[in-house]
KOLKEVEX-761782 format. One record per residue: residue number from 1; z, y, x of N, C-alpha, C in turn. Coordinates in Angstrom, 3 decimals. Atoms other than C-alpha are relative to their C-alpha. Layout:
N
<NUM; <Z; Y; X>; <Z; Y; X>; <Z; Y; X>>
...
This chain:
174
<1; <1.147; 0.867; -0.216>; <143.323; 84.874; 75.054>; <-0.230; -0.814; -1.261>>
<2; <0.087; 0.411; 1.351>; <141.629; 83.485; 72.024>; <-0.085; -1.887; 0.378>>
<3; <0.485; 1.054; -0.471>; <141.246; 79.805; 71.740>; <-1.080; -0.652; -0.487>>
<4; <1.596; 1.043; -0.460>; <138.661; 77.359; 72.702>; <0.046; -0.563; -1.049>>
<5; <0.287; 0.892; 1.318>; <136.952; 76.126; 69.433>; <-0.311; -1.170; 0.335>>
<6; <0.239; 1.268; -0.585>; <136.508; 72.821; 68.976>; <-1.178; -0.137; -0.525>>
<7; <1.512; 0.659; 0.054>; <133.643; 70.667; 69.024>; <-1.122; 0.917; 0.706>>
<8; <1.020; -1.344; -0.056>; <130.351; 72.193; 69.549>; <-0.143; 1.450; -0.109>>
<9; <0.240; -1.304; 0.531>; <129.153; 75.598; 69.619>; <-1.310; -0.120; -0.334>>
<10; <1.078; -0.472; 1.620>; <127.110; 76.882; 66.559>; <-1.306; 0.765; 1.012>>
<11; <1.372; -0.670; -1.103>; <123.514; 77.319; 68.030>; <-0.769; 0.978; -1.450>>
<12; <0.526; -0.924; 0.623>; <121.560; 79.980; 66.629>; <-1.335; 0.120; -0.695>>
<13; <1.512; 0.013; 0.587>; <118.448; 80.312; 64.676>; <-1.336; 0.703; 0.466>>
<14; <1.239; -0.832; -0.212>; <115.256; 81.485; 65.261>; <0.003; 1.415; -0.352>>
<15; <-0.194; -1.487; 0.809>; <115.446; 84.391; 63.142>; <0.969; 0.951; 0.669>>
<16; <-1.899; -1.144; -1.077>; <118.872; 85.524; 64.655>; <-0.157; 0.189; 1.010>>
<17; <-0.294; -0.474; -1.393>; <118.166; 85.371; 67.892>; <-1.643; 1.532; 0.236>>
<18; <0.435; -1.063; 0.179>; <115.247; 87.606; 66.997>; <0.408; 1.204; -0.315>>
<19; <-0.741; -1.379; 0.743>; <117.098; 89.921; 65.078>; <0.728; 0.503; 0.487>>
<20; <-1.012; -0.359; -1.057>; <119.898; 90.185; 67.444>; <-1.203; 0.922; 1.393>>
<21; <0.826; -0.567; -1.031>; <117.081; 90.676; 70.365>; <-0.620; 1.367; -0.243>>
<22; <0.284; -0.959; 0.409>; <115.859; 93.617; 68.339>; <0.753; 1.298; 0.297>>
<23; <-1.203; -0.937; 0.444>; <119.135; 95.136; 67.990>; <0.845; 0.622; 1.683>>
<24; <-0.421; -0.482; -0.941>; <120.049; 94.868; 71.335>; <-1.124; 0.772; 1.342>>
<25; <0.891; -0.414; -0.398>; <116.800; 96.280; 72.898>; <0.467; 1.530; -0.513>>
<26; <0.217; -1.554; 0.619>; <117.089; 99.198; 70.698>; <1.591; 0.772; 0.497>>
<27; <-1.178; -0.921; -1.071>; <120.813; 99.773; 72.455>; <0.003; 0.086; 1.201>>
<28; <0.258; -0.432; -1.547>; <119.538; 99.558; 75.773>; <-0.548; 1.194; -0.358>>
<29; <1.020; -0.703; -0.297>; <116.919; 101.675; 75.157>; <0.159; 1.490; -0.176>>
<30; <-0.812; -1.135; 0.230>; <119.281; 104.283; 73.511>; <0.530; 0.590; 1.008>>
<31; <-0.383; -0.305; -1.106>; <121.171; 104.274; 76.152>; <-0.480; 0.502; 1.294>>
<32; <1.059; -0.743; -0.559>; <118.472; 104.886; 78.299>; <-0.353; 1.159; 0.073>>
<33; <0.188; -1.150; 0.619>; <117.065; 107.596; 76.775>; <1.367; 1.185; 0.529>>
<34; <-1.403; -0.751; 0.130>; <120.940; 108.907; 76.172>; <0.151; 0.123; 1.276>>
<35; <-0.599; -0.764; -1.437>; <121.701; 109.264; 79.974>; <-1.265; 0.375; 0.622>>
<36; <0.324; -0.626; -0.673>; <118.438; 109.940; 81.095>; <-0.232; 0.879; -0.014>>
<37; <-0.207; -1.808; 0.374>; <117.766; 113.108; 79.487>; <0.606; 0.926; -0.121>>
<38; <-1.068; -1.239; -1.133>; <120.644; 114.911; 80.110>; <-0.106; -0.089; 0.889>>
<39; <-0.139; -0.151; -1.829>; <120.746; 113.869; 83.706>; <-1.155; 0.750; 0.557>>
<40; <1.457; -0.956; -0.508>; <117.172; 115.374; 83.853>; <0.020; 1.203; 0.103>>
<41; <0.080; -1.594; 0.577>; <117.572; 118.446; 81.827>; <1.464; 0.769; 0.784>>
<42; <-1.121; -0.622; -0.926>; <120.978; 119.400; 83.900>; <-0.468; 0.203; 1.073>>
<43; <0.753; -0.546; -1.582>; <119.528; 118.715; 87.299>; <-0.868; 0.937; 0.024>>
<44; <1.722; -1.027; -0.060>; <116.614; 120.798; 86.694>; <0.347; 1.246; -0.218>>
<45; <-0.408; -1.142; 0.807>; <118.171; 123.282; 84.510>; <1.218; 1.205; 0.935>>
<46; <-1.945; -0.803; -0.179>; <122.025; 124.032; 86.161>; <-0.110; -0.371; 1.804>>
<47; <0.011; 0.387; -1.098>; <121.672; 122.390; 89.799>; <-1.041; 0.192; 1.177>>
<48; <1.354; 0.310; -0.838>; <119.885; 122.655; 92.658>; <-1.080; -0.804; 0.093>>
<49; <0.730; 1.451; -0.744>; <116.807; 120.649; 93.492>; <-0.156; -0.132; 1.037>>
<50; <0.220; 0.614; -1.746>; <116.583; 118.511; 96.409>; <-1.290; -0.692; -0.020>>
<51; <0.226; 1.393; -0.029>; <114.652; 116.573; 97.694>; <0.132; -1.706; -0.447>>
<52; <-1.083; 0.876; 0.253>; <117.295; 113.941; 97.196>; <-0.074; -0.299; -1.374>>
<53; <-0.415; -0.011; 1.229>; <117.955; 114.581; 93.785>; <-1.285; -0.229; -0.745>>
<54; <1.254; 0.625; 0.518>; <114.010; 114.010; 92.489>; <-0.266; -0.912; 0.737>>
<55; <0.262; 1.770; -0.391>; <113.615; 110.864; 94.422>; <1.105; -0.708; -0.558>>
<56; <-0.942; 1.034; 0.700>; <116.479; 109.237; 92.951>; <0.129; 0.390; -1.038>>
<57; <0.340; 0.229; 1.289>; <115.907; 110.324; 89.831>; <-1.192; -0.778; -0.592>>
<58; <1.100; 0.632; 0.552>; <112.771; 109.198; 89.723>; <0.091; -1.745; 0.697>>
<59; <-0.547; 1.750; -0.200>; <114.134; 105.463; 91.438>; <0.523; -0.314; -1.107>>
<60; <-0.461; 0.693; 1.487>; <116.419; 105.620; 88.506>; <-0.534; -0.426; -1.227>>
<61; <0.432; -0.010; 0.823>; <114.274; 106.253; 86.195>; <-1.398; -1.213; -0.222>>
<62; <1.236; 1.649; -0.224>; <111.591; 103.146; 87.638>; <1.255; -0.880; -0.323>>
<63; <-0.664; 1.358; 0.330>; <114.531; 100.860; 87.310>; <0.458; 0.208; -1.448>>
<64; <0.125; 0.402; 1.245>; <115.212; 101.752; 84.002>; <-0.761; -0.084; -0.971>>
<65; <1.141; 0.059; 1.225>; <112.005; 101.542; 82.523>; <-0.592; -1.166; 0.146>>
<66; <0.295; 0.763; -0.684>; <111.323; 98.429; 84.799>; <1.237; -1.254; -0.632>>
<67; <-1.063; 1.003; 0.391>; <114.679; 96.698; 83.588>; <-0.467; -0.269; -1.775>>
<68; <0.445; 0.257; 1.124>; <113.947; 97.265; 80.064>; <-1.141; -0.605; -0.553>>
<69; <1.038; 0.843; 0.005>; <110.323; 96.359; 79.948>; <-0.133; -1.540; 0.284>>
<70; <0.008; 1.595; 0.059>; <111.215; 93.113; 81.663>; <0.726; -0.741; -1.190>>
<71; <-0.620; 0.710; 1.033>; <113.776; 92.361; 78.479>; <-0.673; 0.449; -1.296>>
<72; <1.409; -0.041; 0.846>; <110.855; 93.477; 76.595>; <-1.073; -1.317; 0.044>>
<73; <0.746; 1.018; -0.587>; <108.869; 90.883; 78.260>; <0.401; -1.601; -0.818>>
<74; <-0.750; 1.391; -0.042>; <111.597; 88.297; 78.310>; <-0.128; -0.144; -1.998>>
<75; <-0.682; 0.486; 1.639>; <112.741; 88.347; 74.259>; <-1.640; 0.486; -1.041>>
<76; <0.806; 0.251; 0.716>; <108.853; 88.634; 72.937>; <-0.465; -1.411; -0.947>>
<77; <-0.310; 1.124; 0.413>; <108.743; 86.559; 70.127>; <-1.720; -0.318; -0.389>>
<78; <1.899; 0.230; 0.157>; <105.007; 84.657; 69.405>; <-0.140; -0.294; -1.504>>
<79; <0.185; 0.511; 1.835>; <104.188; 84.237; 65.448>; <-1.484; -0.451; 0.220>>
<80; <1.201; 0.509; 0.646>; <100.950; 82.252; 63.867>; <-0.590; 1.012; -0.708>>
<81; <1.118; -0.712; 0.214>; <98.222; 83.401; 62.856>; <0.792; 0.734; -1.792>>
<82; <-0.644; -0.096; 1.008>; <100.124; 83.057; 59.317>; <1.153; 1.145; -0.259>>
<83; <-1.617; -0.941; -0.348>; <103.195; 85.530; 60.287>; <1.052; -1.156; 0.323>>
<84; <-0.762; 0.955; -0.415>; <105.056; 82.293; 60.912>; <0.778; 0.254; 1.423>>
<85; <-0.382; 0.498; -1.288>; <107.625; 82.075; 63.727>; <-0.070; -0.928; 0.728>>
<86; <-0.027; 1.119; -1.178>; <106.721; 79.931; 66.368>; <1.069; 0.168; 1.044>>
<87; <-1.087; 0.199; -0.963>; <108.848; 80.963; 69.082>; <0.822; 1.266; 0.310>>
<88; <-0.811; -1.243; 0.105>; <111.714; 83.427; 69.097>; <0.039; 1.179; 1.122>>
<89; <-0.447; -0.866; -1.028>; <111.806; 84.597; 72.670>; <1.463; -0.084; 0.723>>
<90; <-1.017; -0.254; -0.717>; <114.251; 84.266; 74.921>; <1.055; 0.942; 0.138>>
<91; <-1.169; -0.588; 0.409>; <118.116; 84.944; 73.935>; <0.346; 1.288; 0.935>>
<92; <-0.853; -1.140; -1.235>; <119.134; 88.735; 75.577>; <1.491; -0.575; 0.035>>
<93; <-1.416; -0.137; -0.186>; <122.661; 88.016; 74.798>; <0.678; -1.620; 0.226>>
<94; <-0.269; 0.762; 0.017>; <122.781; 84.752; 75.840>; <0.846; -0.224; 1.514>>
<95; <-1.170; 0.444; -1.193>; <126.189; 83.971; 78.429>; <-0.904; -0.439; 1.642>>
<96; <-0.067; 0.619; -1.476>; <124.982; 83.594; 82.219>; <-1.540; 0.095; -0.067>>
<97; <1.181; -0.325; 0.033>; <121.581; 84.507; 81.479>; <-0.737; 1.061; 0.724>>
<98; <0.611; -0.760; -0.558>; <118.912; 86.271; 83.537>; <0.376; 1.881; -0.557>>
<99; <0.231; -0.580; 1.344>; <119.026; 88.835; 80.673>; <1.308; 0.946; 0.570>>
<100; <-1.503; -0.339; -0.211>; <122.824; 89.495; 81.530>; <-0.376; 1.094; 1.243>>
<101; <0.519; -1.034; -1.576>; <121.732; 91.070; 84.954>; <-0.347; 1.157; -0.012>>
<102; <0.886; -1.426; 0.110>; <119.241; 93.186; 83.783>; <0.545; 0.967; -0.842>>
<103; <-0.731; -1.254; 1.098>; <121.627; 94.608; 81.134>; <1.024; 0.465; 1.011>>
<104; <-1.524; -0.716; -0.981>; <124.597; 95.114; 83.775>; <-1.029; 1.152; 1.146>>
<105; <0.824; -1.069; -0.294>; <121.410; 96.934; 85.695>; <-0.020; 1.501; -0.765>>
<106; <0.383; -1.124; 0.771>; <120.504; 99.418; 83.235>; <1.742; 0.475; -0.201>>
<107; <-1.475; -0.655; -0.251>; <124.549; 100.145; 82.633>; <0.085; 0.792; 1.503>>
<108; <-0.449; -0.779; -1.377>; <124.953; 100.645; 86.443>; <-0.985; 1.327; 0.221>>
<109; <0.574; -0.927; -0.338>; <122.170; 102.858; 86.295>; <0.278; 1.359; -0.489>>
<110; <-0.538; -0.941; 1.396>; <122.459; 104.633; 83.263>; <1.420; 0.877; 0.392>>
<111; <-0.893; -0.868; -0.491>; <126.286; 105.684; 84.521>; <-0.228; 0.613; 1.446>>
<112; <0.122; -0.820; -1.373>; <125.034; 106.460; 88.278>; <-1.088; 1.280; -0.159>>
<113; <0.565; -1.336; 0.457>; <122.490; 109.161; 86.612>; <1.254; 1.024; -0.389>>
<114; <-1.016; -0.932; 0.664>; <125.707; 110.661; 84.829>; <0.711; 0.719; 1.320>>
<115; <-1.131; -0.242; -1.144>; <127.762; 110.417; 87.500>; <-0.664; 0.884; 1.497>>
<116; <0.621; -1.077; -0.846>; <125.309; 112.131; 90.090>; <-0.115; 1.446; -0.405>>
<117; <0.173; -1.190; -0.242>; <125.458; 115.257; 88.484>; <1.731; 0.358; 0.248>>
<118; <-1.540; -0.381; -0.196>; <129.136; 115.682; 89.692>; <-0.231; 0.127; 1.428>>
<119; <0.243; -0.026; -1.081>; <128.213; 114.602; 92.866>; <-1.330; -0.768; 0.466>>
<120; <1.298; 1.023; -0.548>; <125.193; 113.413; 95.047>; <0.210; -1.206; 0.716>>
<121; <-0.499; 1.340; -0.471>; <127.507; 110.955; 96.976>; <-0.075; -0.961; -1.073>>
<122; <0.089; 0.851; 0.627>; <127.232; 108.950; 93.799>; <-0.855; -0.587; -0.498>>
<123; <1.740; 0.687; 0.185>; <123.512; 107.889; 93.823>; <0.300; -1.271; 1.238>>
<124; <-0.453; 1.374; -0.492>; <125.688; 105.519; 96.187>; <0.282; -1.042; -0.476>>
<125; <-0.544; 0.839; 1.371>; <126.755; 103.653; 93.375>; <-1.140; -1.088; -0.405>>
<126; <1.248; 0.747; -0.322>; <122.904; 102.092; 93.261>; <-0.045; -1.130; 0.882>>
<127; <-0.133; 1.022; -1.025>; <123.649; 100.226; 96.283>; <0.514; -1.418; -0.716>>
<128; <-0.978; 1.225; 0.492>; <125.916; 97.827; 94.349>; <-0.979; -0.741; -0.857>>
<129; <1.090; 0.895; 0.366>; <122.740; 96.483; 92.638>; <-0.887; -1.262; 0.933>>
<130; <0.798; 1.372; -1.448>; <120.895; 94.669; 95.970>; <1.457; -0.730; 0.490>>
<131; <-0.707; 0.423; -0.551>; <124.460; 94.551; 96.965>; <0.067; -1.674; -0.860>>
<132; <-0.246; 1.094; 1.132>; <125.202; 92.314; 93.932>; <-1.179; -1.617; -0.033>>
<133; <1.332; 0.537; -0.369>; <121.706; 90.665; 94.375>; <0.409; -1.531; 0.997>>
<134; <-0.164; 0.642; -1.119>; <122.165; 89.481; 97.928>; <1.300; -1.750; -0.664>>
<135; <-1.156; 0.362; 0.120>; <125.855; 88.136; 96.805>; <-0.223; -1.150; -0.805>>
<136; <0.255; 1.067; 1.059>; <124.223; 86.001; 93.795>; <-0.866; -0.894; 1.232>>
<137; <1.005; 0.765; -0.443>; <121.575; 84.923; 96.009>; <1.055; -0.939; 0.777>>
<138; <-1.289; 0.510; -1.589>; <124.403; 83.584; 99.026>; <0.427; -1.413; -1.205>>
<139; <-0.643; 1.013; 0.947>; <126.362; 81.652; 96.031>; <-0.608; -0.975; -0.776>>
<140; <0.983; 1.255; 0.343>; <123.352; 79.368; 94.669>; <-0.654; 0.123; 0.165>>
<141; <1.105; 0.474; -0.553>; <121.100; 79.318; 96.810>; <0.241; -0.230; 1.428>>
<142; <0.079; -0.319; -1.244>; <121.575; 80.321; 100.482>; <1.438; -1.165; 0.170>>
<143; <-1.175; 0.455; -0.176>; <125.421; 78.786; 100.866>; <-0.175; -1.750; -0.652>>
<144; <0.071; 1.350; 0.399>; <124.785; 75.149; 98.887>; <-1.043; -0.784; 0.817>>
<145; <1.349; 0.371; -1.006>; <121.253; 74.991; 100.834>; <1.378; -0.521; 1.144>>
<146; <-0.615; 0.564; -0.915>; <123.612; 74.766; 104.053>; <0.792; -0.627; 0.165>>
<147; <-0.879; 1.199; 0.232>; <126.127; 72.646; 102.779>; <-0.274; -1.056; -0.089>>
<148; <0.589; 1.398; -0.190>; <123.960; 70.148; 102.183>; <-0.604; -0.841; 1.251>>
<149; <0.870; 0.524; -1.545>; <122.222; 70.386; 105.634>; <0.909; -0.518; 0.552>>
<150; <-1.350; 0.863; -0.840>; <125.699; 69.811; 106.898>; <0.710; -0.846; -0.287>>
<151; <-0.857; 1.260; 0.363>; <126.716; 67.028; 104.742>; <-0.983; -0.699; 0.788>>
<152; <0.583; 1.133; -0.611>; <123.715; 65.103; 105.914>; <-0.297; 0.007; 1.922>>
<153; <-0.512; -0.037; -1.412>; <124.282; 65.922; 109.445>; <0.858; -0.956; 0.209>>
<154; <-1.052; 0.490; -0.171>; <127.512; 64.550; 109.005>; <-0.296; -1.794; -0.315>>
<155; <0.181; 1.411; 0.356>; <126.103; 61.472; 107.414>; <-0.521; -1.223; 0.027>>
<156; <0.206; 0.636; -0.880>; <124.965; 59.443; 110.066>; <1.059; -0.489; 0.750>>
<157; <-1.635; 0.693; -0.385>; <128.161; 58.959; 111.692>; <0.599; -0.531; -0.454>>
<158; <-1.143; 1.348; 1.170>; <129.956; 57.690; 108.491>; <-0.712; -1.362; 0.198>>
<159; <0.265; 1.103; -0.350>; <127.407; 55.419; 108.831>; <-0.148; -1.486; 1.137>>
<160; <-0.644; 0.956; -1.070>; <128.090; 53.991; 112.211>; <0.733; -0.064; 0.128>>
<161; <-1.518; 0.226; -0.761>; <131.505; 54.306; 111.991>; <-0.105; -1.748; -1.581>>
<162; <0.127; 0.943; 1.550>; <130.873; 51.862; 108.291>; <-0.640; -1.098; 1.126>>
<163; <0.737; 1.108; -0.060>; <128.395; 49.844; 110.367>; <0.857; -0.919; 1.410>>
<164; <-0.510; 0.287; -0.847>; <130.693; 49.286; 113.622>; <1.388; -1.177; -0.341>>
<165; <-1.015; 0.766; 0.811>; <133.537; 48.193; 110.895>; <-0.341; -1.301; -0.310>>
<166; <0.632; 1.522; 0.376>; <131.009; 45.518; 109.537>; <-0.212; -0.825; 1.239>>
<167; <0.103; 0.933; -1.436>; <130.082; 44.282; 113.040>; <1.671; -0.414; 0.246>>
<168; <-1.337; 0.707; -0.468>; <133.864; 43.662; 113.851>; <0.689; -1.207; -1.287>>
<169; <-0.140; 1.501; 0.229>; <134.275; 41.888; 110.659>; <-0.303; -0.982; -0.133>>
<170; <0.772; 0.911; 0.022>; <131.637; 39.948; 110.898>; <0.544; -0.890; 1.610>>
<171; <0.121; 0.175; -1.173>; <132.795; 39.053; 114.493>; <1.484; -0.806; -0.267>>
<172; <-1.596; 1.259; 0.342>; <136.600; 37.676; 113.094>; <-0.795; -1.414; -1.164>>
<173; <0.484; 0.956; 0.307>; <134.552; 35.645; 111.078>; <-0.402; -1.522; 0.274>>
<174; <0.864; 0.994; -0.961>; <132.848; 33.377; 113.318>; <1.173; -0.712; 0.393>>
């Protein structure tokens, strides 16, 4: 385990996070490419077709043209009229980022094309995307939502048991 630098961490430039965003677009997109066209040209070529097997190719192939386009979307950078950078676009490789998702997408996909031509049970492997989904959604959003409903449930009672305390010592008082 490496260790934790100190102080701050070194923020990045305009330029870099462009240049980086470039770099890593163009390895999704490889990658892309790289598994979907074998997985095409095999199924078609060496395998049966199904049914099965052209609908989930062609799902795969909407989510990875759908994942990429959105980190197309996301890391567009805006220049002046001048060529000037105004605004870089939103970091792909930035830690805990939307960005992060859509790249662990296109991976899961990208290997569940490969991996379906071995078998068709492994267009199961897809699932683990909504699965994953749901699971984020539960952990900040759905699960804190009801924690809160049930703190303030709860937090009416503290207050009469607080306000029952003050009445009694107000009552040794006297």
């Amino acid at each position: 385990m490496a260790p934790q630098p100190k102080g701050k961490q070194a923020t990045k430039g305009a330029k870099q996070i462009v240049e980086e965003n470039k770099t890593t677009l163009a390895f999704y997109r490889n990658m892309s490419i790289g598994c979907a066209a074998p997985a095409l040209l095999l199924s078609f070529l060496l395998f049966e077709i199904t049914k099965l097997t052209v609908f989930m190719l062609v799902v795969s192939l909407l989510i990875l043209g759908a994942a990429y386009q959105f980190m197309v979307f996301m890391s567009r950078a805006k220049y002046s009229e001048s060529g000037a950078l105004l605004d870089s676009g939103n970091d792909l490789n930035m830690e805990g980022g939307i960005a992060e998702n859509v790249k662990d997408l296109i991976i899961l996909t990208s290997g569940t094309l490969l991996l379906a031509l071995i078998s068709n049970y492994f267009w199961l492997v897809l699932l683990l995307a909504p699965i994953r989904a749901v699971w984020m959604l539960w952990g900040s959003i759905i699960q804190p939502w009801l924690s809160q409903r049930n703190a303030n449930e709860e937090q009416p009672e503290l207050d009469e048991k607080k306000q029952r305390k003050l009445d009694r010592k107000m009552r040794r008082q006297r």
